[in-house]
C-alpha positions as CSV (number, residue, x, y, z in Angstrom):
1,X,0.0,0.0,0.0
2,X,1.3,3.6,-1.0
3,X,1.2,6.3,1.5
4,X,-1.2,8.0,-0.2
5,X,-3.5,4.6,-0.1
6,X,-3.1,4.5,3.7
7,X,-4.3,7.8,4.0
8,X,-7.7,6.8,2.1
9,X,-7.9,3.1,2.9
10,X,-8.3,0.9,6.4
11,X,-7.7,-2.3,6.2
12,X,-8.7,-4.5,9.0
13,X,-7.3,-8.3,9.9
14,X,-9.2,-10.9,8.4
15,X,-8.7,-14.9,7.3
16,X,-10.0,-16.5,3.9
17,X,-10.4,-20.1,3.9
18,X,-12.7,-23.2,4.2
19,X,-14.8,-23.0,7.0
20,X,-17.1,-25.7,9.0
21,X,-18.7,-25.6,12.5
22,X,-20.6,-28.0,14.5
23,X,-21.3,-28.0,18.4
24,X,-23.2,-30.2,20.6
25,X,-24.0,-30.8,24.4
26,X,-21.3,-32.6,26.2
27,X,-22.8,-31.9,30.1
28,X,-21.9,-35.5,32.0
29,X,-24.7,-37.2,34.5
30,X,-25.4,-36.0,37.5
31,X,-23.8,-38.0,40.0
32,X,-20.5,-38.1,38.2
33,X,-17.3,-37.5,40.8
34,X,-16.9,-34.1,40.9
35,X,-14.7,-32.3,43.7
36,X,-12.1,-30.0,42.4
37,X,-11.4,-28.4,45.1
38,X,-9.0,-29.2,47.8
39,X,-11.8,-27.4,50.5
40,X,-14.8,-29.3,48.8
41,X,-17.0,-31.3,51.3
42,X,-19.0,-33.2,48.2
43,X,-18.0,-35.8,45.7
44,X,-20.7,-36.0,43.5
45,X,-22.1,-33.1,41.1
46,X,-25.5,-32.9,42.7
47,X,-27.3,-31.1,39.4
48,X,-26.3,-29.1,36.4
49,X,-25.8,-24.8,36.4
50,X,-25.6,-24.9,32.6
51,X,-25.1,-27.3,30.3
52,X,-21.4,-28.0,28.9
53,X,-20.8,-27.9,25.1
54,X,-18.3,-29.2,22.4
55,X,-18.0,-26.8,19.6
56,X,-16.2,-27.6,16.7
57,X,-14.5,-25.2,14.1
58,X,-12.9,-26.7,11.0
59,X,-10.4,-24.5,9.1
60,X,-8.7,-25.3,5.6
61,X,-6.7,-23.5,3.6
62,X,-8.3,-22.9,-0.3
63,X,-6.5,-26.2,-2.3
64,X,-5.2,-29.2,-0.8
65,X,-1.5,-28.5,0.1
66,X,-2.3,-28.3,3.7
67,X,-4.3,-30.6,6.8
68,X,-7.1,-28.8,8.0
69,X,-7.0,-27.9,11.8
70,X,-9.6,-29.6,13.6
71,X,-10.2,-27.1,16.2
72,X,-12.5,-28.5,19.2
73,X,-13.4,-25.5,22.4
74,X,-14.2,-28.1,25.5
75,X,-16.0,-27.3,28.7
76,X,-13.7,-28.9,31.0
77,X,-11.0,-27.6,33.2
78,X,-8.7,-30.7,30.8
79,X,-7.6,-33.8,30.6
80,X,-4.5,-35.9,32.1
81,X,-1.8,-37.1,30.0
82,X,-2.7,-40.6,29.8
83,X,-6.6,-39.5,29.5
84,X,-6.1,-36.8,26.6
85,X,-4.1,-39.5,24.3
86,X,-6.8,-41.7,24.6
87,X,-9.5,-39.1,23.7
88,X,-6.9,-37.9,20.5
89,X,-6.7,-41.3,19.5
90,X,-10.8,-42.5,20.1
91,X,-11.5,-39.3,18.2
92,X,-9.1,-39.0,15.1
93,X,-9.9,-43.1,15.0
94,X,-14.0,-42.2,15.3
95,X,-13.7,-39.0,12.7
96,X,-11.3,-40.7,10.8
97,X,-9.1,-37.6,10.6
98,X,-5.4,-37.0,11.3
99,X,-4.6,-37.2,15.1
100,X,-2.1,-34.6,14.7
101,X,-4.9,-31.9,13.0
102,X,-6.9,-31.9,16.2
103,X,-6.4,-29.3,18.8
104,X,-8.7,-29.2,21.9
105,X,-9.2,-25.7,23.5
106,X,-10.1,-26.2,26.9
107,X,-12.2,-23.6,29.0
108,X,-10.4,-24.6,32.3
109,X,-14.1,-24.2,34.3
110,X,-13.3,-25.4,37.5
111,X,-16.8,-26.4,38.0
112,X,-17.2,-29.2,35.4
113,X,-15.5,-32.3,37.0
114,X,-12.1,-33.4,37.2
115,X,-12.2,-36.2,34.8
116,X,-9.0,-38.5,36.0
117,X,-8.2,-42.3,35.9
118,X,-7.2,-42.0,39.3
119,X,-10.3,-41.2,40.3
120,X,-12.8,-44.3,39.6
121,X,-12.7,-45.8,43.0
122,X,-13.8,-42.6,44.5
123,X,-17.7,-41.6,44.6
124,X,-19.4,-41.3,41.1
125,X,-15.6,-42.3,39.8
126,X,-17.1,-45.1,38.3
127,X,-19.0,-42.7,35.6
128,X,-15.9,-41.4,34.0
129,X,-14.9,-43.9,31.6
130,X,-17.8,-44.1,30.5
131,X,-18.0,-40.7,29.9
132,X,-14.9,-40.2,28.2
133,X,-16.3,-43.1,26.1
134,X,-19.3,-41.0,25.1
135,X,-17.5,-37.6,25.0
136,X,-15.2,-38.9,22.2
137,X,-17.3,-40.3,20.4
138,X,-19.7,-37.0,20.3
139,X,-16.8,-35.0,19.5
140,X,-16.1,-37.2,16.7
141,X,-19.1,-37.0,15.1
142,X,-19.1,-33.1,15.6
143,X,-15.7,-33.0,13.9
144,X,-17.5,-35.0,10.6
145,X,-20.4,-32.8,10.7
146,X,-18.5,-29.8,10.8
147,X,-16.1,-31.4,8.2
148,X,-19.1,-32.1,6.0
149,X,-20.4,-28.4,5.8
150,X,-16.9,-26.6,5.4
151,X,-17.5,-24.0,3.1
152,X,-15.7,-20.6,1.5
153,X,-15.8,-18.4,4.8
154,X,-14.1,-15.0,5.3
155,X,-12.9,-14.4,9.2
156,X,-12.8,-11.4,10.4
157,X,-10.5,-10.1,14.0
158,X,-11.3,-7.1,15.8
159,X,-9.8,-6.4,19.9
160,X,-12.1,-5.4,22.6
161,X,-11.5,-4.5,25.9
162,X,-13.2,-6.6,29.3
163,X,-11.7,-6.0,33.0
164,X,-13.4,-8.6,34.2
165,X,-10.1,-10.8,34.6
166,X,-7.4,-9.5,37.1
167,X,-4.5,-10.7,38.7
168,X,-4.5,-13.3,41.4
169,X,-1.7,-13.4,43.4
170,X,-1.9,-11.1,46.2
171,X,0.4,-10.8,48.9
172,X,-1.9,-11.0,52.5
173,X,0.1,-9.0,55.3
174,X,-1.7,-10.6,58.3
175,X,-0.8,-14.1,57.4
176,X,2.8,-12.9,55.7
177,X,2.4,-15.0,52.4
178,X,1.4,-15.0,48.9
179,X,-2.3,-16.1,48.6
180,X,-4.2,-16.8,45.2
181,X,-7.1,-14.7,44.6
182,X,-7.9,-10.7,43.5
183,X,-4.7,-8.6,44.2
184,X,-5.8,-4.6,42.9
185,X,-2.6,-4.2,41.9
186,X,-1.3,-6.7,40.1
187,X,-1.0,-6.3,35.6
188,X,-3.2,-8.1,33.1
189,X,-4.1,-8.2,29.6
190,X,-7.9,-6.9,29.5
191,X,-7.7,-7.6,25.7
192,X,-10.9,-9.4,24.0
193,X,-9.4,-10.4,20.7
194,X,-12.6,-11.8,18.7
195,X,-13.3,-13.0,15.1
196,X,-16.7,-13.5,12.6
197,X,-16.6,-16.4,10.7
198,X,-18.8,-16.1,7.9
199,X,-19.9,-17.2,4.3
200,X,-18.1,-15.6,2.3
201,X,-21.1,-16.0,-0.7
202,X,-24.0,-15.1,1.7
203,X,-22.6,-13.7,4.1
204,X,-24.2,-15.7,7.2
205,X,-22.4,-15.8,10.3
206,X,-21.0,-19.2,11.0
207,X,-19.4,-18.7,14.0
208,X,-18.0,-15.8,16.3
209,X,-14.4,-16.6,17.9
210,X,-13.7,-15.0,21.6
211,X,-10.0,-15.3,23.0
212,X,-9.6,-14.1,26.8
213,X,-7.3,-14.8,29.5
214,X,-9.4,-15.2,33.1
215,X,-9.3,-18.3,35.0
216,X,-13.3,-19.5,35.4
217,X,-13.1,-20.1,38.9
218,X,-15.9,-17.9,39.8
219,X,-17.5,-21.2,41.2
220,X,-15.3,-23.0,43.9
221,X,-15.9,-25.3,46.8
222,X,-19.0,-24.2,47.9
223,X,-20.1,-24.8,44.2
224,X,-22.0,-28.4,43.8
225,X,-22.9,-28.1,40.0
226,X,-21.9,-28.8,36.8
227,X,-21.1,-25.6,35.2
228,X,-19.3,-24.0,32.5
229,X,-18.8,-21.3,35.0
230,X,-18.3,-17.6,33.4
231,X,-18.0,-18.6,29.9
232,X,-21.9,-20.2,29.6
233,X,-23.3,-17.2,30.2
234,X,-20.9,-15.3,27.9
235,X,-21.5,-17.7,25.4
236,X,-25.1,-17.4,25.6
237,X,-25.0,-13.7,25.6
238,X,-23.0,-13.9,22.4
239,X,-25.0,-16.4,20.5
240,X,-28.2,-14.9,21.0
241,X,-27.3,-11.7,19.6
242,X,-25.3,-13.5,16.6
243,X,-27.4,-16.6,16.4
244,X,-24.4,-19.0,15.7
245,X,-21.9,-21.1,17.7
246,X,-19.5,-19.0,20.0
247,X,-16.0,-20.6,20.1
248,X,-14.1,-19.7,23.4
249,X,-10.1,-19.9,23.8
250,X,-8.4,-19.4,26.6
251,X,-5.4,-16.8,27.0
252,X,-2.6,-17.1,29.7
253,X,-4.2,-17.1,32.5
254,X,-1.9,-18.8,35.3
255,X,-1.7,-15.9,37.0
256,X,-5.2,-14.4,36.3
257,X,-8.9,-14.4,37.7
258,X,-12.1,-13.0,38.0
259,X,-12.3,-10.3,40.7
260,X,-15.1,-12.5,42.1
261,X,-14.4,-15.5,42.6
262,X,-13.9,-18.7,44.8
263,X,-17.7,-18.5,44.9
264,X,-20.8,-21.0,45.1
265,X,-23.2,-18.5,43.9
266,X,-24.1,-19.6,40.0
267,X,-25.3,-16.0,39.8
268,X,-22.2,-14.1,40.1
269,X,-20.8,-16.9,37.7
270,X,-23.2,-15.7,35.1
271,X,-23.0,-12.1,35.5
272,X,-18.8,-12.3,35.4
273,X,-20.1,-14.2,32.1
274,X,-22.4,-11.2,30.8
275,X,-19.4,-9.1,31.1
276,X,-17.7,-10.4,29.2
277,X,-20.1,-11.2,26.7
278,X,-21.3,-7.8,26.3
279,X,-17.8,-6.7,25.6
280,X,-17.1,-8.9,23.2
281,X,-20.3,-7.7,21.2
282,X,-19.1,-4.7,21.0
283,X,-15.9,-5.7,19.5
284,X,-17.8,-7.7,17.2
285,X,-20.3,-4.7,16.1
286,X,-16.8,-2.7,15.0
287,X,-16.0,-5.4,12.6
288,X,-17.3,-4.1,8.8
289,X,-19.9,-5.7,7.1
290,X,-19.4,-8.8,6.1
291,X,-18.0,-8.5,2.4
292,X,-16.9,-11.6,-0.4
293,X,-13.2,-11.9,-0.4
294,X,-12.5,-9.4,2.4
295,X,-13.1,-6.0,3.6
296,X,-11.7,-2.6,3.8
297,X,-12.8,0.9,4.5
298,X,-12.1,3.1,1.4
299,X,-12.6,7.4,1.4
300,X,-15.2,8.4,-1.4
301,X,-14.6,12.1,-1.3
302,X,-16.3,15.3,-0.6
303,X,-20.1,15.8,0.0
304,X,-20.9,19.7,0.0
305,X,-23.6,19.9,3.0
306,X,-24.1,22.0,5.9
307,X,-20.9,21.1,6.3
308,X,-18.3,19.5,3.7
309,X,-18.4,16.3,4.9
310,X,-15.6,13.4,4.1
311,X,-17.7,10.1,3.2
312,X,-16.4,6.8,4.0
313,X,-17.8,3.2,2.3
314,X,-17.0,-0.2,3.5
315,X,-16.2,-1.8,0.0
316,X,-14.6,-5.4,-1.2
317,X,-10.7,-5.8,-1.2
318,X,-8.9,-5.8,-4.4
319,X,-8.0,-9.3,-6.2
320,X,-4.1,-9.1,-4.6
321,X,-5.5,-8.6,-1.1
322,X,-8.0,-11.1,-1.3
323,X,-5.3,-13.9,-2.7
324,X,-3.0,-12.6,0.2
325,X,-5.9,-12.9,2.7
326,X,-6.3,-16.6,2.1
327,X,-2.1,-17.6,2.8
328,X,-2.2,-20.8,4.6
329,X,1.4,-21.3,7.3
330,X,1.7,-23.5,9.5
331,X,4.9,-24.8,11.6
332,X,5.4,-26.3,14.8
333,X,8.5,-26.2,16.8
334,X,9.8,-27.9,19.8
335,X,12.0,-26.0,23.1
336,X,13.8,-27.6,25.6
337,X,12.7,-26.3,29.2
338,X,14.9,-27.4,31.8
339,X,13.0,-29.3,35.2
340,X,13.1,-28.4,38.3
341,X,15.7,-29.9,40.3
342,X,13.9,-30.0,43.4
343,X,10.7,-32.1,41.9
344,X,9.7,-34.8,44.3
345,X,9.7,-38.5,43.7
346,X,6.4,-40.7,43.2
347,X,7.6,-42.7,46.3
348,X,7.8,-39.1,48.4
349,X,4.5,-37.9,47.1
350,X,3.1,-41.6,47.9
351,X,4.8,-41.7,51.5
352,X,3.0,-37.6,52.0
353,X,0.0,-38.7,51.0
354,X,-0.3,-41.9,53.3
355,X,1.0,-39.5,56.3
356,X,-2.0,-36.9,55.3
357,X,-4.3,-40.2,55.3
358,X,-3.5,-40.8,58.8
359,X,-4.0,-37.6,59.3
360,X,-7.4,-37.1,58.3
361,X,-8.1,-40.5,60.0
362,X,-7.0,-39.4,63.2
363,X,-8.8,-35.5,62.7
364,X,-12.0,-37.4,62.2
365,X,-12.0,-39.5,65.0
366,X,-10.7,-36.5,67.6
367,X,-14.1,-35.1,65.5
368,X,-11.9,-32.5,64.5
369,X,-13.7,-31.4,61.5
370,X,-11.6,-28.3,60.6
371,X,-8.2,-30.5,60.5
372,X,-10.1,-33.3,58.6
373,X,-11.1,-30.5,55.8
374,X,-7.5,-29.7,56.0
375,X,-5.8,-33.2,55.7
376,X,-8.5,-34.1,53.0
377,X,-7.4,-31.0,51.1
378,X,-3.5,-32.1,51.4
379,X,-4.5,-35.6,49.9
380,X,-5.9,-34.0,46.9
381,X,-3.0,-32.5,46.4
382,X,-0.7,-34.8,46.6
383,X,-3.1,-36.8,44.4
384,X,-2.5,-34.2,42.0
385,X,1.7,-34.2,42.5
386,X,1.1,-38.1,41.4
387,X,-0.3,-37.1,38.3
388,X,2.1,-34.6,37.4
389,X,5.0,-37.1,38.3
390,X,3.0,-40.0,36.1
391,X,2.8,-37.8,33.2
392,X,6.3,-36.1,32.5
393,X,8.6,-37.2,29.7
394,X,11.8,-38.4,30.8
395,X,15.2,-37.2,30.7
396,X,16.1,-33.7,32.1
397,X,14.0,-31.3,30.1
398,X,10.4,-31.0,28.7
399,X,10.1,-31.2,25.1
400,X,7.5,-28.1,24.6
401,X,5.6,-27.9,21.5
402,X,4.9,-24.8,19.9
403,X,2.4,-24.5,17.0
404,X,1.8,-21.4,14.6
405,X,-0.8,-21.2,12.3
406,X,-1.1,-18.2,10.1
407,X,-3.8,-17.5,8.4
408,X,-4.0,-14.2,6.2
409,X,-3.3,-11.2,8.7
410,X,-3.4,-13.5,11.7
411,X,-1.1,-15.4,14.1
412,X,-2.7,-18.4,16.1
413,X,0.0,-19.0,18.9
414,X,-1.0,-22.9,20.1
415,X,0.0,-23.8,23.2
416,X,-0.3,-26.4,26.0
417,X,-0.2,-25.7,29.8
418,X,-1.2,-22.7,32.4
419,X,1.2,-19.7,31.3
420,X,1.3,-16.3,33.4
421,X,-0.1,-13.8,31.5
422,X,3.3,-11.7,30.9
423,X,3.5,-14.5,27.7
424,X,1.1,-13.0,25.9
425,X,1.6,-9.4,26.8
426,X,5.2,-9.8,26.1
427,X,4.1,-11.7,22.3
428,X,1.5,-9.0,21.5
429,X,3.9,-6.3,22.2
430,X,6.6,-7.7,20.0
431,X,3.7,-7.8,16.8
432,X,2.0,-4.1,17.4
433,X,-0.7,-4.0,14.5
434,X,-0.9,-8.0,14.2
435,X,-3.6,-10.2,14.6
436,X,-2.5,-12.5,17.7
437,X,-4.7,-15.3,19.0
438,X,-2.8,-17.0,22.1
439,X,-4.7,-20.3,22.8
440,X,-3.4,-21.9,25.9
441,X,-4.1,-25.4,27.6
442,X,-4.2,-26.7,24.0
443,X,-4.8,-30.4,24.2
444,X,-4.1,-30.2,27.9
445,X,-1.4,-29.4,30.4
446,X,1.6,-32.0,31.0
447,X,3.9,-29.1,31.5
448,X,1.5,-27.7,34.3
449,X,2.4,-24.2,35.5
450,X,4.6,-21.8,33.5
451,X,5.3,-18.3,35.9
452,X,7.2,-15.7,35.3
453,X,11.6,-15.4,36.4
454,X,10.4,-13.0,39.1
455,X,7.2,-15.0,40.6
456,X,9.9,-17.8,41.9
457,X,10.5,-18.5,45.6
458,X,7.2,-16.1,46.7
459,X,5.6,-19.6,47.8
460,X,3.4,-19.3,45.0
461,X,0.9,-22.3,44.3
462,X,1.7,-21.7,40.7
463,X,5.3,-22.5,41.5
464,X,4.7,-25.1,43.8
465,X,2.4,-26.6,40.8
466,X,4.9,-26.0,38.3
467,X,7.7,-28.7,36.9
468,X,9.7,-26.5,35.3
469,X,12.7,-24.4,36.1
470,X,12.9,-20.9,36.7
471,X,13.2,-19.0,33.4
472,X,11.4,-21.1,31.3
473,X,8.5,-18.8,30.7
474,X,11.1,-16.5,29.5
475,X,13.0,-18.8,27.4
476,X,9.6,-20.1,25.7
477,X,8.6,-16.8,25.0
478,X,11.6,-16.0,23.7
479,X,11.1,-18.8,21.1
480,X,7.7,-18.2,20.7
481,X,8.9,-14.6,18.5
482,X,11.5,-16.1,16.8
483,X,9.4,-18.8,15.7
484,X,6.2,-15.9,14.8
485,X,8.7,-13.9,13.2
486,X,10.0,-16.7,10.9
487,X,6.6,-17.7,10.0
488,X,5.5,-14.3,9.0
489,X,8.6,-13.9,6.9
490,X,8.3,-17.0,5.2
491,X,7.5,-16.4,1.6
């Protein structure tokens, strides 16, 4: 574009490709184990808030030189390592699609179930493999759906602004230690990036896209029901106004929050959710009309009126910028973050969690209820540590993956884990005027926590969480621009 051009044309981030979306109700039985919470006195999920969903969104570039990306947004907090494989593999077996192509977005509610293995013996454990069962199997037939209607779509990015999500680790004086929950003063990223998906011939909505970094713990212990917590209400704010699918990623939200939170009240869940709906709405009503091949806003000229007014049109983008608008990238890289050396053996975390055992035991029959809630709330954490421990590669470092898509204008950053939100301020910043989508706890989190150099040796629970050294944030993020700015320079 000539500098005369930018002066009488806006261009504005937008996608061309092939387009399908499908989404369907994924909410488990009531009765299904479904304490997430180290301070929860239930097991079982006594009813359903709101239902959970699946939605599905297909992209393909225009010819066959690339896979698709099977994108999949999922109401649960995630899945294990040993659990999510066997999901990947029922579903790319069930949908008959490329394991590899499938990326599941997960929500991160809190409030949905923990879905573990580990957990069958407990009360209403025995309903999660079936579940899992079931939930691949409707995924997969939401993926072929979705693949079956994939059609010429135009996808359109605008960035709106929500403060519902705020930082979470606050330092409480009386007690003289870092707690997790709403500290006024702590940095975020309040950016809503969103995106149209529509028909590119008739221009029907096919989808809306919202990307946000907030933890949905709104609901917490006192919390009984299935829920998708914030985002249901978001969702439902944002399909009734569009009347298609919403498609929710989460940003890097290890550090981040809603300011309420650590509730049992489903209504402040849903208004935490309105919030952020609304905002994203009016992100999505700046977007220009929806226009074949791409859109731009082009200066007409001079209207003599009352006044002499300068008149604006929102018009179709020229051939070049509509063949540029459907470039199809995609490259995956892998870094080597170094483990903690302190990490603690499965025979440690098994000897803790027999001593918290006797713990409880002994709480319970001095009917001391206060240190039974507190030993029970140990166990599940060093239930948890066993996980973590089960799950890790071997060898000295983890082998993270990082996977780039560009499409058009825009970067989608696909990650796995919990990442403090400095990754995506410090990625953003790096791109000013790019399109950045930064999708976290992609396909899970096997890497667990990923804070920040300076967050170290506070007595975090992210860093007690976390397997990785200090630095590797840094050192990922590091990567993560190289790796964008290769990808946008590839020809």
């Amino acid at each position: 574009m000539t500098a005369a051009e930018s002066q009488t044309t806006v261009n504005f981030p937008q996608s061309r490709c092939l387009a399908g979306v499908a989404q369907i109700d994924v909410t488990p039985p009531v009765g299904i184990y479904h304490r997430m919470w180290g301070a929860a006195k239930h097991d079982v999920a006594t009813g359903v808030h709101r239902p959970l969903t699946a939605t599905v969104l297909t992209l393909a570039p225009h010819g066959a030189s690339d896979s698709p990306a099977v994108f999949v947004a999922l109401d649960h907090c995630l899945l294990w390592g040993e659990e999510m494989e066997a999901f990947l593999d029922s579903v790319s077996r069930q949908a008959a699609v490329d394991r590899n192509s499938i990326v599941a977005f997960f929500s991160h509610t809190h409030a949905a179930g923990l879905m573990g293995f580990e957990r069958v013996s407990l009360p209403g454990g025995e309903l999660i493999p079936p579940y899992l069962d079931e939930l691949a199997t409707k995924v997969a037939g939401a993926i072929r759906e979705a693949s079956s209607g994939v059609t010429a779509s135009v996808v359109g990015f605008a960035t709106g602004r929500c403060n519902l999500a705020q930082n979470r680790d606050f330092f409480d004086d009386e007690a003289d230690r870092f707690v997790c929950g709403f500290n006024p003063g702590g940095m975020t990223d309040d950016s809503v990036p969103v995106a149209r998906v529509f028909n590119e011939a008739s221009g029907k909505t096919l989808a809306t896209m919202i990307n946000y970094a907030c933890h949905p713990t709104t609901l917490a212990w006192d919390n009984t029901l299935i829920s998708p917590d914030y985002v249901g209400a978001m969702r439902e704010v944002v399909e009734t106004a569009t009347d298609a699918p919403c498609f929710f990623i989460q940003g890097a939200s290890g550090d981040i929050g809603p300011r309420d939170g650590f509730v049992g009240d489903v209504e402040v869940a849903d208004r935490n959710g309105r919030q952020l709906g609304y905002a994203a709405l009016s992100a999505l009503e700046s977007l220009p009309a929806n226009t074949a091949g791409g859109s731009k806003m082009t200066y007409t000229g001079a209207v003599i009126s009352g006044a002499t007014i300068g008149t604006w049109q929102t018009r179709a983008v020229e051939e070049q910028r509509a063949t540029a608008l459907a470039a199809w990238r995609y490259r995956e890289s892998t870094v080597e973050l170094p483990y903690r050396k302190d990490l603690l053996t499965r025979e440690d975390l098994e000897r803790d969690r027999e001593h918290w055992s006797a713990e409880e035991q002994k709480a319970r029959d001095g009917d001391n209820l206060a240190a039974a809630a507190d030993a029970r709330a140990m166990i599940e954490r060093m239930t948890r540590r066993l996980v973590r421990v089960r799950d890790i590669p071997p060898g000295n470092c983890y082998p993270f993956r990082i996977r780039l898509w560009l499409l058009g204008d825009v970067v989608w950053v696909v990650l796995e884990g919990e990442h403090y939100n400095v990754l995506q301020r410090t990625i953003r910043e790096s791109f000013p005027g790019r399109a950045v989508v930064v999708a976290t706890l992609a396909n899970g989190s096997r890497c667990w926590y990923l804070p920040d150099e300076s967050s170290y040796g506070k007595g975090l629970y992210q860093e007690d969480a976390s397997i990785l050294a200090k630095g590797c944030l840094e050192i990922l993020a590091a990567a993560i621009i190289d790796e964008v700015s290769t990808i946008l320079r590839e020809d």
